[in-house]
C-alpha positions as CSV (number, residue, x, y, z in Angstrom):
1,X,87.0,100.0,-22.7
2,X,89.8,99.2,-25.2
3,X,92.1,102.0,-23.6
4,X,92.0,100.4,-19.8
5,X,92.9,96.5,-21.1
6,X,96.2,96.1,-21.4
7,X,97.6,94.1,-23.8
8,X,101.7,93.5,-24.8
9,X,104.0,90.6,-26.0
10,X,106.0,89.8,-23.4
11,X,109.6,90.5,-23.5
12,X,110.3,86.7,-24.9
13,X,108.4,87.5,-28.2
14,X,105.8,84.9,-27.8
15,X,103.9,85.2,-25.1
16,X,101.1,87.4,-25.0
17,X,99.6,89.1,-21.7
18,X,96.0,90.0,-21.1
19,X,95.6,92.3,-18.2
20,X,92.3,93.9,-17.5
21,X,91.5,94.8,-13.8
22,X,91.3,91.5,-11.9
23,X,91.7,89.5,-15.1
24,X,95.3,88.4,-16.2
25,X,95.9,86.1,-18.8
26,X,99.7,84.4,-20.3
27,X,98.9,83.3,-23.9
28,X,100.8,81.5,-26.0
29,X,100.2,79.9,-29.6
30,X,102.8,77.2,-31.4
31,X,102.8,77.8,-35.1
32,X,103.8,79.8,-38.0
33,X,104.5,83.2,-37.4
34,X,101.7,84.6,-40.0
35,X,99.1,82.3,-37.5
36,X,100.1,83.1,-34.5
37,X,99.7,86.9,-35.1
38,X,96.2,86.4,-36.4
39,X,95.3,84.4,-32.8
40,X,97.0,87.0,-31.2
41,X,95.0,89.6,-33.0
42,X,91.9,87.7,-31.9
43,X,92.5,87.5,-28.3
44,X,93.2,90.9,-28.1
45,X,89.8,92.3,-29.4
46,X,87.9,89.3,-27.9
47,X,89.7,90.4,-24.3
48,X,88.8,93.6,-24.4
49,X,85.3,93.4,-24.2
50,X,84.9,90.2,-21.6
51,X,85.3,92.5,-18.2
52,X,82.3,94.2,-18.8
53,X,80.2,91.4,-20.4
54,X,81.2,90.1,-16.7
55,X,80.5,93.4,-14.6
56,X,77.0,93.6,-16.5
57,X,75.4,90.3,-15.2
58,X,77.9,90.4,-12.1
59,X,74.6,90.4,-9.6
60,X,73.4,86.8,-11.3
61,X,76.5,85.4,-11.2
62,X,77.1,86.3,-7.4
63,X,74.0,84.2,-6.6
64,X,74.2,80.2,-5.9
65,X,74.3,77.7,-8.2
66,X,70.4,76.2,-8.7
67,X,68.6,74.5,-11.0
68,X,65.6,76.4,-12.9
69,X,68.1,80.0,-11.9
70,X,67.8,82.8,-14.0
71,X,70.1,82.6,-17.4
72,X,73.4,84.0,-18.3
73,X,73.1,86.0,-20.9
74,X,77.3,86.5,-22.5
75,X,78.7,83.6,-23.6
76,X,80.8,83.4,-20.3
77,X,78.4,83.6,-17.9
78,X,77.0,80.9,-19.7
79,X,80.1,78.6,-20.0
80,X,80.3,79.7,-15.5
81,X,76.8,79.0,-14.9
82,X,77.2,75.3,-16.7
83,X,80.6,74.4,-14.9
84,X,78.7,75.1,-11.7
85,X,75.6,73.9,-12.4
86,X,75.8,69.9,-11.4
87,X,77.0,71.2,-7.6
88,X,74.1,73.7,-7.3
89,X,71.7,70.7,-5.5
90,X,74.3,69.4,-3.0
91,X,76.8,72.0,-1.9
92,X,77.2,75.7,-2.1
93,X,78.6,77.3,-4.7
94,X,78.5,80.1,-7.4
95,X,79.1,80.7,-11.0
96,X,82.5,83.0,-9.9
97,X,84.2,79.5,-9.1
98,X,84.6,79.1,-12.7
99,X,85.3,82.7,-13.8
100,X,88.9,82.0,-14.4
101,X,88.5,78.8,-16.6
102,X,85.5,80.2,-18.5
103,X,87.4,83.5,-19.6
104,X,90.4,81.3,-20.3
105,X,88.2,79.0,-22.6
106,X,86.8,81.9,-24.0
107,X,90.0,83.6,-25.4
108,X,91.2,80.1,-26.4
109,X,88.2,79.2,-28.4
110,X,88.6,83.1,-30.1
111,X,91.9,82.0,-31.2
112,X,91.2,78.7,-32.8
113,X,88.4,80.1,-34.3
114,X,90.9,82.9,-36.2
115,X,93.8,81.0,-37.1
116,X,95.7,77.2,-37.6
117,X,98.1,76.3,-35.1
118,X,99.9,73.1,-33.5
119,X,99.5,73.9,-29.7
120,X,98.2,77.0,-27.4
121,X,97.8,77.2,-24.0
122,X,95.5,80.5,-21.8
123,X,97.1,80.7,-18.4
124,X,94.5,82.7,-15.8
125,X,96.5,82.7,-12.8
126,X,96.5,78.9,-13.1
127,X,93.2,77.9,-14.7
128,X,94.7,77.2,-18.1
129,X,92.6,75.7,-21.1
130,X,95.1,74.1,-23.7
131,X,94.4,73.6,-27.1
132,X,95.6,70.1,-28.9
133,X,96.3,69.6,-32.5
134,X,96.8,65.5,-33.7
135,X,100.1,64.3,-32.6
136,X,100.4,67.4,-30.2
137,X,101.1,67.1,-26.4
138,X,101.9,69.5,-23.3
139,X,103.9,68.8,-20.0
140,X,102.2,70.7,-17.4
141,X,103.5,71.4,-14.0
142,X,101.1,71.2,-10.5
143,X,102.5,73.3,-7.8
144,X,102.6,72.6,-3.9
145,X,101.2,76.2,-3.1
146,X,99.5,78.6,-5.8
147,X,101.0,81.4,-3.6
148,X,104.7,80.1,-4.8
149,X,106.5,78.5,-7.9
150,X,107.1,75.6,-6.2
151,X,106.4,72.7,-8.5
152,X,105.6,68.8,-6.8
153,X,104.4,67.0,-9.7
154,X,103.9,67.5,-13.9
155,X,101.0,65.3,-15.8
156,X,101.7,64.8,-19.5
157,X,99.1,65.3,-21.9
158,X,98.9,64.3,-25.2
159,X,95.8,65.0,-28.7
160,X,94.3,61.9,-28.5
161,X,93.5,62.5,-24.3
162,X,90.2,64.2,-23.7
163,X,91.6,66.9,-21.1
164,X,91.8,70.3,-22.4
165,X,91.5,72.2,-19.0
166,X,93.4,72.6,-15.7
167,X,93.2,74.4,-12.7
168,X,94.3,74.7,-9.0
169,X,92.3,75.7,-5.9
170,X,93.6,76.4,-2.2
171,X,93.6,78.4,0.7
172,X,96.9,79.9,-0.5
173,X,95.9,80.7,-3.6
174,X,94.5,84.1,-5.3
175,X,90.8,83.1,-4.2
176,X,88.8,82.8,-1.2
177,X,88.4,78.9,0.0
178,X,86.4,77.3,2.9
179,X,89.2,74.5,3.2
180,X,93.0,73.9,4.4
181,X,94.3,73.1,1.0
182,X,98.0,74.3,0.1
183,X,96.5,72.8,-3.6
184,X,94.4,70.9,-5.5
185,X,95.0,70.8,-9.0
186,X,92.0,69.1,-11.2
187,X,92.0,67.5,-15.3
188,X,89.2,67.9,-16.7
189,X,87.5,68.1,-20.4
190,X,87.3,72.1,-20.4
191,X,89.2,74.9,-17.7
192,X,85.6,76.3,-16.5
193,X,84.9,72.1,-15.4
194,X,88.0,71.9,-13.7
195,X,88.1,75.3,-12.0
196,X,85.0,74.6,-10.5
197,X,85.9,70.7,-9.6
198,X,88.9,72.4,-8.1
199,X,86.9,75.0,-5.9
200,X,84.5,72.0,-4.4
201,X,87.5,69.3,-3.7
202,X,89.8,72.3,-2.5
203,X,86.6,73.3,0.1
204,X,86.4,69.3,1.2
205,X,90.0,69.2,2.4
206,X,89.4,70.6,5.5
207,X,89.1,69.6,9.4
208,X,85.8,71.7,10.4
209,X,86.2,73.6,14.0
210,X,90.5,72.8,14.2
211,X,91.8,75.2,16.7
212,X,94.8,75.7,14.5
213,X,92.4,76.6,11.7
214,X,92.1,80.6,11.7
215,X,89.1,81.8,9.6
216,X,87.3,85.1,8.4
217,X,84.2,85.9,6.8
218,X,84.4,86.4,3.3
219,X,82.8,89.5,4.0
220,X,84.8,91.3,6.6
221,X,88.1,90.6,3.7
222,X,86.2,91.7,0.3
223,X,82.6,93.1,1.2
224,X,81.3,92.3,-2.3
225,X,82.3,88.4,-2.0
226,X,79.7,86.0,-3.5
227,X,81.0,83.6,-0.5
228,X,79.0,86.2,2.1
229,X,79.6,85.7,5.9
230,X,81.1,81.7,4.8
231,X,84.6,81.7,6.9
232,X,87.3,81.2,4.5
233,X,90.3,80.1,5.7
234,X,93.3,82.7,6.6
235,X,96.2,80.5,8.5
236,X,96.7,76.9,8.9
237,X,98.6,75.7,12.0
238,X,100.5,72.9,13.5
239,X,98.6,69.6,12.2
240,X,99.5,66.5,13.5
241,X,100.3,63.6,10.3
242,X,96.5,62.1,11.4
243,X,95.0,65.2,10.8
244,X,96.8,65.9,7.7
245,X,95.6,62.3,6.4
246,X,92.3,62.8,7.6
247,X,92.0,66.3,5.8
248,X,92.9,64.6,2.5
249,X,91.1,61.6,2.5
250,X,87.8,63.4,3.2
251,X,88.6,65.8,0.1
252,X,89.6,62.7,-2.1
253,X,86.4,61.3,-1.9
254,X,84.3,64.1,-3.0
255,X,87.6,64.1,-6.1
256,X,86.3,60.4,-6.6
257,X,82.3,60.7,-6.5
258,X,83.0,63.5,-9.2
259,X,85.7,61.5,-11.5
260,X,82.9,58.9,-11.4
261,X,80.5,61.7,-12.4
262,X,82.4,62.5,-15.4
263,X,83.1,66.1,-13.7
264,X,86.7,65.5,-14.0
265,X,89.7,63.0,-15.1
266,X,92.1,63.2,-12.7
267,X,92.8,65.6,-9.6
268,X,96.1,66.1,-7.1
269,X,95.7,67.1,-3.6
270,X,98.2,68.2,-1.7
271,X,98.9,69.5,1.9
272,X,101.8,69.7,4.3
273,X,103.8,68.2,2.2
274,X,101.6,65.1,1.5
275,X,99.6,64.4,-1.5
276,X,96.8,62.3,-2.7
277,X,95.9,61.4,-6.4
278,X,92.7,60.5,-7.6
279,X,92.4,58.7,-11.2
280,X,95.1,56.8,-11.5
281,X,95.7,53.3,-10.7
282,X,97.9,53.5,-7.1
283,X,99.5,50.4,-7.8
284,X,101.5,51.0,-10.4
285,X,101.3,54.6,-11.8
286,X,102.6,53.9,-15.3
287,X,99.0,52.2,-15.9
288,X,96.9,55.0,-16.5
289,X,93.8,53.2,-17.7
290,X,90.8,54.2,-15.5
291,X,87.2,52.8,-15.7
292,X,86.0,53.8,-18.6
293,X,88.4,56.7,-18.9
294,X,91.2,56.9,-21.5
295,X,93.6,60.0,-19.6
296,X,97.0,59.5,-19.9
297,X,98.4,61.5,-17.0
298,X,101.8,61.2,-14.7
299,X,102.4,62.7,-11.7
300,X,105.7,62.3,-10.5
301,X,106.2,63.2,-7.1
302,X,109.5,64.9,-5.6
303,X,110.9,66.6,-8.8
């Protein structure tokens, strides 16, 4: 087990990669030397045994999302199965939408548990949880396609926000989606939260039946998919500047039924070059009070 998991500091000397079949984690910790090492040291033996606390309840966490469900047993499944769970009644969905968050909160909360330290973020593949100390804060980027480094907008984040997850769905990305996203990139209180936020608003952008729209079942691309025979999207055409706006407006209202839920803080979508942001005040976007919300995010448009 130990032996597969691989495991090296990266040639800068401070970040630390977690690589463990489809698992693949960037970590890095702000501090003294003597804490980082002991986080480090955490992560590392923490890592090695998540894979196969996964693989062993694997069948369960295929299986929708549904109140009164079997339990998780590993710590998680569990944190999966609750990131899921409020979606379960309404839409489809499964605990593997929040695989990549959950192991990211996992490893973070192993290090915070082992050692002091000022700021640390757990990258998986873009589902990052961040860790905050008083008077801390982190510029994180949001990119126009998970498939590319191409970055459209950053959101500052600062200790005293409640946000200590991020993650971005889309049809580009390294995961299956039922939508036309290029990305949708969710804030939320933990990284499981918002990967699964992400999934659900990521699946709503979408113009059901488009010719230009070229779909698959999940099946006939990865025969052991939890999405089944569900067509996930493999191409997205010409769309006219309608259809793009249509596309977004019907995912930014699921993104504002679940900010109003408390199932996230603040989400970017963006497709074709267009964009839609939900939790901030459109006219000015240096207010960033919300209703009973206290994030203090900026997206800045057109780096």
């Amino acid at each position: 087990m130990k032996d597969r998991a691989q495991i090296r500091l990266l040639r800068d000397g401070r970040r630390l990669h977690l690589h463990d079949g489809p698992i693949d984690l960037i970590v890095e910790a702000f501090g003294t030397s003597a804490e980082i090492d002991a986080a480090y040291r955490a992560a590392a033996k923490r890592f090695a045994t998540v894979l196969d606390e996964l693989c062993s309840e694997l069948s369960l966490l295929r299986q929708p999302a549904r109140m009164g469900g079997p339990l998780a047993t590993g710590i998680v499944a569990r944190r999966m199965v609750a990131a899921v769970a409020p979606y379960g009644e309404w839409t489809f969905i499964t605990p593997m939408a929040a695989v990549a968050g959950a192991v990211a909160e996992e490893i973070l909360a192993v290090m915070t548990s082992a050692a002091n330290f000022s700021r640390a973020y757990v990258n998986d593949g873009g589902d990052i949880a961040l860790h905050l100390a008083p008077g801390e804060h982190f510029v994180v980027g949001m990119v126009e396609r998970p498939d590319r480094p191409s970055l459209f907008g950053t959101a500052t984040l600062d200790s005293t926000q409640p946000v200590r997850g991020m993650a971005t769905s889309g049809w580009r990305g390294r995961s299956f989606s039922l939508g036309i996203a290029d990305a949708v990139t969710v804030l939320a209180d933990r990284a499981a939260m918002a990967d699964a936020a992400a999934t659900i608003i990521a699946n709503a952008v979408d113009l059901p039946g488009h010719a230009s729209v070229t779909r698959v079942p999940a099946r006939d691309l990865a025969p052991d998919s939890d999405l089944g025979d569900r067509p996930v999207t493999q191409d997205v055409g010409e769309l006219s500047g309608g259809e793009v706006a249509a596309a977004l407006d019907a995912g930014a209202a699921v993104a504002q039924s679940l900010l109003c839920d408390g199932l996230l803080r603040a989400a970017a979508l963006h497709l074709r070059e267009a964009t839609r942001i939900v939790g901030l005040v459109p006219e000015d976007p240096r207010q960033r009070l919300l209703p009973h919300e206290t994030l203090q995010a900026t997206f800045l448009q057109s780096l």
